[in-house]
C-alpha positions, -999 to +999 in steps of 0.1 A: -354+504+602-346+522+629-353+565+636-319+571+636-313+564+600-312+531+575-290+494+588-265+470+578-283+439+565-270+421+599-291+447+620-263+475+624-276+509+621-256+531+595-258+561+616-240+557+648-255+590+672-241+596+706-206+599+694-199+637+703-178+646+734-203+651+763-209+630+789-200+588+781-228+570+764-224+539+757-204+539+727-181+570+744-175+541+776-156+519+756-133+542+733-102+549+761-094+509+754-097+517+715-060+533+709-043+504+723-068+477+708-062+494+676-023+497+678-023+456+689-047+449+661-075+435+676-111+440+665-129+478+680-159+476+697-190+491+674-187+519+661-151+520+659-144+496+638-167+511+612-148+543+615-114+534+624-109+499+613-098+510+577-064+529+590-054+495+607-035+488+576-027+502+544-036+485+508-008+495+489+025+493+516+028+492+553+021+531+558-018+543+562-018+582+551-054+597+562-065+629+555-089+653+567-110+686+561-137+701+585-159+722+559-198+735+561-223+718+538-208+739+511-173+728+511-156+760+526-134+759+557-140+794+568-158+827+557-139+852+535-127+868+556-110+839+569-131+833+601-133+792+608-139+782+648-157+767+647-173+748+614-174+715+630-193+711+662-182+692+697-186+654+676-163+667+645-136+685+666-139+650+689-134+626+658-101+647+651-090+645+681-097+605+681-077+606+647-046+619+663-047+592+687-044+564+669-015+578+642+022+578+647+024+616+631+000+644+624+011+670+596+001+701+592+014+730+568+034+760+580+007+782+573-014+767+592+011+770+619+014+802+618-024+816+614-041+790+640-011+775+664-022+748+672-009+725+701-020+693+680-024+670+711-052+646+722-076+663+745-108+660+739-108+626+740-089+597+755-056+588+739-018+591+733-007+620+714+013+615+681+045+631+669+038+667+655+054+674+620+056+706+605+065+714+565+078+745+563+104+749+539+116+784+532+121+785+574+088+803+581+080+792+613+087+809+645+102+791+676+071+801+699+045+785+679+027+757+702+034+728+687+069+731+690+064+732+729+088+704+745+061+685+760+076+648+755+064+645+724+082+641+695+084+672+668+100+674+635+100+704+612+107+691+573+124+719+554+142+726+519+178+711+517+197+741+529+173+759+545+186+776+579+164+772+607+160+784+645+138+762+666+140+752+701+164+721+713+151+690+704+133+700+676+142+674+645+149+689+606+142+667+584+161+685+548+142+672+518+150+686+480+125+711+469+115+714+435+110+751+428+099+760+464+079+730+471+083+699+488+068+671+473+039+649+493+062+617+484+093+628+491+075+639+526+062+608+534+091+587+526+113+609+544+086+603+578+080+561+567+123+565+573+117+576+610+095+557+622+066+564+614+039+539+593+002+559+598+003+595+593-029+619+597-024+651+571-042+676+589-043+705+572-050+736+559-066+728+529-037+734+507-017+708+519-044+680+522-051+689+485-014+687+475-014+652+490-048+649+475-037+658+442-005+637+447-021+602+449-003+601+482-039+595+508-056+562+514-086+575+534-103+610+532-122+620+565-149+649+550-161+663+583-196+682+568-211+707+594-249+716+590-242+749+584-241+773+549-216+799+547-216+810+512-189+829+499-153+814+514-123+796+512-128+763+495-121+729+513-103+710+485-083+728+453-069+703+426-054+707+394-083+712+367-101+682+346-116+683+313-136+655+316-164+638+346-144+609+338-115+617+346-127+625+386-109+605+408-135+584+416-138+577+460-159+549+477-172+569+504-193+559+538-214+584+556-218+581+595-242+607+617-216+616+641-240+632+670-279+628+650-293+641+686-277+673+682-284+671+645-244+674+643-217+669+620-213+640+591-185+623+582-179+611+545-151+582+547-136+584+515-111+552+500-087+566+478-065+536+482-072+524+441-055+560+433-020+560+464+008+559+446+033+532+467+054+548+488+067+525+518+072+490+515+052+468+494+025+444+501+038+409+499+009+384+488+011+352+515 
């Protein structure tokens, strides 16, 4: 038993520290070979397989649709009065980062968009950046906002059938039906798995990761806790009531001490594949 937590019966510990991003420890050394590894399908080095190995393929059809929420110990994403950066610390912002390296799309909601603009690129760590989707369909989102910037990268806004739009050249609309304002998560993905794309990170805010959530529509969960309390604030995750314990989805989850020197951030690894509703093509037993 080591001071850094419990182990694997083979000797592995359970918490893997040192993973923030300061200076390269040992584990850091070997992650800027990961993306690639991880796109050819090879085996990660320790502790990325652990983390990252799941999203090398998906259970129910050849698309792998993580989600993620940053959130105190708690479960809220920001005070109420709204105030979030940052929850997470240097190691949660840093696994995020390593999440949008090894998808083909991150997703985030237009309200999101437009209260944080983010850029949504790889920079805290080593690694490719993926395509930047935004949903916006009632044509919310201004041309400025960052992650529209023509940068090389590929962007796609996906919008209400009908909806007029102004963005910047280059810029791809992908029209999906809405029903009664709303565009729904499987629609979304289907339209993305027609582009291209086969692992998706849904990023946020919180309404949208619960709508996929709440959809059946994730395979993996990354819960990023911070060791922090905020009391009153916005909630991480808000689904449609249950009547009964139950009926609670029900989520094998993994825990892994992201940075245990700086007594930093954990994150819960939650498999919702038993609940994803197919969406892409279907697995085809061999």
């Amino acid at each position: 038993m080591s001071e850094t937590g419990p182990a694997y019966p083979d000797g592995r510990e359970l918490t893997h520290p040192a993973m923030s991003s300061r200076a390269p420890s040992g584990w850091e050394a070997t992650w800027p070979a990961v993306p690639q590894m991880f796109r050819n399908a090879e085996a990660l080095p320790l502790p990325w397989e652990d983390l990252f190995g799941p999203l090398r393929h998906g259970a129910i059809d050849d698309l792998v649709v993580v989600g993620q929420s940053g959130q105190s110990i708690d479960a809220r994403i920001a005070t109420s009065t709204g105030h979030s950066h940052y929850i997470n610390g240097q190691a949660g912002l840093a696994h995020l980062h390593r999440l949008r390296a090894l998808v083909d799309g991150v997703v985030i909601g237009v309200g999101t968009a437009i209260a944080d603009d983010p850029q949504l690129t790889v920079r805290r760590v080593v690694g490719p950046s993926p395509a930047r989707v935004i949903l916006d369909p009632n044509g919310r989102l201004p041309p400025t906002a960052r992650a529209l910037a023509d940068d090389g990268i590929r962007r796609l806004v996906v919008t209400a059938v009908g909806t007029p739009t102004s963005l910047p050249a280059g810029v791809e609309v992908v029209p999906i039906a809405a029903d009664h304002g709303q565009l729904a998560a499987t629609a979304i993905i289907a339209a993305l798995a027609g582009r291209g794309f086969r692992r998706m990170l849904i990023e946020g805010g919180a309404h949208t990761v619960s709508r996929f959530l709440a959809a059946h529509c994730l395979d993996r969960l990354h819960i990023l806790v911070a060791p922090i309390i905020l009391g009153d604030g916005r909630a991480s995750l808000t689904l449609p009531p249950i009547d009964r314990v139950d009926e609670a989805i029900k989520a094998p989850m993994r825990a892994h001490v992201l940075d245990s020197d700086a007594g930093g951030d954990v994150l819960l690894d939650c498999d919702l594949s038993a609940h994803r509703v197919p969406i892409g093509r279907a697995k085809i037993s061999t």
